[in-house]
Phi, psi and omega in degrees: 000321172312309196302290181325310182288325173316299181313300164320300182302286198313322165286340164295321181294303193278026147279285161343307154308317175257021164277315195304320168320300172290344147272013190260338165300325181286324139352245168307014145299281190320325203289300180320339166275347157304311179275271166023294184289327154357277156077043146295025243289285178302305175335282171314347180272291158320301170316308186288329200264344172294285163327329047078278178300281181312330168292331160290344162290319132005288199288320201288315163293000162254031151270322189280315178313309177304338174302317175253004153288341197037053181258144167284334207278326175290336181263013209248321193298324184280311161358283169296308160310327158318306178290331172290305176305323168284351175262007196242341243213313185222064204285301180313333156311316190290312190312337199274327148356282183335334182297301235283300176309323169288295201302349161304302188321282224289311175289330173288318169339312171299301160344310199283304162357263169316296176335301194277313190295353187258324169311311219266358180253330173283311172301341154274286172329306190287014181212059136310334202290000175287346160317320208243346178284352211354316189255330160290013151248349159244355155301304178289334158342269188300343187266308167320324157242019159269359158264349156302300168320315197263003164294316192289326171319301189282345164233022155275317218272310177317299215256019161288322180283319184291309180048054194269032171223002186274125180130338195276307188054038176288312136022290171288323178307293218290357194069002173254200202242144179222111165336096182236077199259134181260125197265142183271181183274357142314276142353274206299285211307315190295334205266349184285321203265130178288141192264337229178058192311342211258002187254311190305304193325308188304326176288353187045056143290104185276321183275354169287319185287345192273322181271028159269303178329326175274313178296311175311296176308343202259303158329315177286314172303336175256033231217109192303176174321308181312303189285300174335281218323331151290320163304279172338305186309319183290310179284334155285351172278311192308304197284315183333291192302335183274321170300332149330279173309329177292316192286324133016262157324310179313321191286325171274012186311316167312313187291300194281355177272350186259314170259002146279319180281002172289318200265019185262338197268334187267339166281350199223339174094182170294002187303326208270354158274344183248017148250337136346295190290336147357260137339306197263318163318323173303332204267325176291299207289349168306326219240319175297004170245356140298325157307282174263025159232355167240304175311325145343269160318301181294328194283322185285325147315303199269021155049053158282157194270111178284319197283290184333294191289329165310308193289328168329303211235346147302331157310282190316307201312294189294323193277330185290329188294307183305320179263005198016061188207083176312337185276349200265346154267017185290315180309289195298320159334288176275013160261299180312293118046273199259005148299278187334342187114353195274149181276142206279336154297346182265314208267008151296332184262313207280336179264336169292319163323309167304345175266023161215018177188016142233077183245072170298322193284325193277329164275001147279286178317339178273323188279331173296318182286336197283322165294342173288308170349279179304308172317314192271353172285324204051056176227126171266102172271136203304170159312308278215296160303320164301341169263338164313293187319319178283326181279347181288314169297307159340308181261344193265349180274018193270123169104043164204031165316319197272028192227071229290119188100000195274014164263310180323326200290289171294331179273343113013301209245329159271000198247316208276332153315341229216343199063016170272164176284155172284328212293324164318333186277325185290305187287003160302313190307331183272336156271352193303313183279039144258337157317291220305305206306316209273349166281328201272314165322287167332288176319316180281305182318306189295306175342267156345296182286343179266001184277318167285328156326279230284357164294312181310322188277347187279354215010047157247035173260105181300137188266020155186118162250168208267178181325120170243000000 
């Protein structure tokens, strides 16, 4: 226990250290621009390289903090800090960066396929059994994306108001030219369905793979036991192995997050941290207006006993925010749950299901990041492409709620489908995990309601429960 409290102090102290370094580097910021200003010529000279020194002094105590957090997510801040302070400090060096961020690109790539395709088959295949739940399984159906729809709406409709990605002009930066071709609805309707899967993989056509992934799954699902049951096995080992291969990748995650933004600062300045704080305001205020204007309303249609479904539903809620993690609130989740009163077949059928196709708080993020995307590329995509888009995140975001990060993965892999750049997406990483906590809640929260909706409607919500 000594021990334990020794270790707590020493990372607080060199957290502490380097907040104070750096505010004291903001100082002796001010002063040099005062003296600048002045028309102090030595002064000012002197003050920036003394500011200079203290910010690397900084960096060095939120090296020794991260050493002793043994976080990936402390090593993702620092990192990016690191990579800013080198785009601001040293831009030609920083500029040279970049290889490091594609082969991060290049390696989450590999991922997305296999990934999606293993999720969207396991997740259709393992719940045949909607065939035999009938009316209670197109009830939670029709109720899961039509609240999908309406996360995607409320965070497209966000980062339109917000417009926290307008100002990057990253686009322009990197040199290259971005695919913007207007497809007729002719078109658009041929480019959804596939000609070719191992041709869709290779181009990293993400909705061609997902609506083979879907058609497959369905296909599996009307396939007797006997035959299934391998096939099912092959595709829940394929996603096992791949949430593995993600976690992996992930560990270079710091690296490739640290040298996009160095090379986004050395190109564009420090502008691009205050569209970031942006971003993320948008993402909260986005989801407290799902929160009481879409979840809200429904629970009072569907006449849920609200104080009851709260105390309920504040445990999973709280763990999920805290672990950024739905699966790791699946268990308290569906106990609190059939405490509440829902019947253990309804919250048996409806919340693992609901984890591979109500995933609300992760399909609004995905639709505000994709558009942050765009915005920061400076490409205005038509009415026409936004809604491709939106159905594409829709379907690609089904079945990886339990896998932390793994919507950076897919919007990664839909952005890059679309001909927008990646390097906006890199610079997610430094916020994703405060992102991560209020999507991943929202997902346990929708979940939650809806297992108690569709019991009300089924009238298996007991009106008071009992003594345990």
């Amino acid at each position: 226990m000594a021990e334990h409290d020794s270790n707590q102090k020493n990372k607080q102290t060199a957290l502490i250290a380097a907040l104070a370094l750096f505010a004291l580097a903001a100082v002796v910021w001010a002063l040099a621009e005062y003296a600048h200003v002045s028309d102090i010529g030595p002064w000012s000279l002197r003050l920036t390289t003394i500011g200079l020194w203290l910010r690397w002094a900084g960096m060095a105590a939120l090296v020794v903090w991260a050493v002793r957090r043994r976080s990936l997510t402390a090593w993702i801040f620092v990192c990016m800090a690191i990579g800013g302070e080198l785009g601001y400090d040293a831009p030609h060096f920083a500029l040279q960066l970049r290889v490091i961020s594609l082969i991060f690109l290049r390696l989450i790539k590999t991922i997305i396929a296999p990934l999606l395709f293993a999720t969207l088959v396991s997740g259709i295949a393992g719940h045949a059994n909607l065939r035999q739940v009938g009316r209670m399984g197109w009830k939670a159906i029709l109720y899961f994306e039509v609240l999908t729809t309406f996360a995607l709406a409320i965070g497209l409709g966000a980062i339109h108001l917000s417009r926290a990605g307008v100002g990057i002009h990253l686009a322009a930066v990197a040199g290259e030219t971005l695919p913007t071709q207007r497809l007729t609805l002719v078109e658009t309707l041929l480019h959804i369905f596939p000609e070719n899967i191992a041709k869709s993989v290779a181009e990293g056509q993400v909705l061609q793979v997902v609506v083979f992934a879907v058609l497959f799954g369905l296909a599996l699902a009307m396939v007797n036991e006997e035959r299934r049951r391998p096939m099912l096995a092959f595709v829940e080992s394929l996603a096992e192995v791949m949430f593995k291969f993600t976690k992996i990748v992930m560990y270079f995650a710091p690296l490739g997050a640290g040298a996009a933004l160095a090379y986004t600062v050395a190109s564009t300045g420090l502008g691009v941290l205050v569209n970031l704080a942006r971003l993320l305001v948008t993402l909260y205020a986005a989801l407290a207006v799902f929160i009481f204007c879409v979840l809200l309303p429904v629970a009072l249609l569907a006449g849920v006993p609200l104080r009851r479904f709260i105390r309920a539903a504040a445990e999973p809620v709280t763990l999920a925010f805290a672990t950024s993690s739905s699966e790791a609130a699946l268990p308290v989740a569906m106990e609190r749950m059939e405490e509440m009163g829902v019947a253990r077949q309804v919250v048996a059928f409806v919340m693992p299901t609901g984890y591979s196709f109500n995933l609300d708080g992760s399909t609004l993020y995905l639709s505000l990041t994709a558009i942050f995307v765009a915005q920061a590329a400076g490409v205005q995509l038509g009415l026409g492409r936004e809604l491709l888009l939106m159905l594409t995140l829709m379907l690609t975001s089904k079945g990886v709620a339990g896998v932390s990060r793994a919507s950076l993965i897919i919007l990664l892999g839909t952005v890059g489908s679309f001909g927008l750049p990646v390097e906006p997406v890199f610079l997610l990483l430094g916020v994703d995990q405060l992102m991560d906590m209020g999507r991943t809640a929202v997902n346990v929260l929708g979940n939650c309601l809806a297992t108690v909706v569709v019991a009300r409607w089924e009238g298996e919500l007991r009106e008071e429960s009992t003594p345990g």
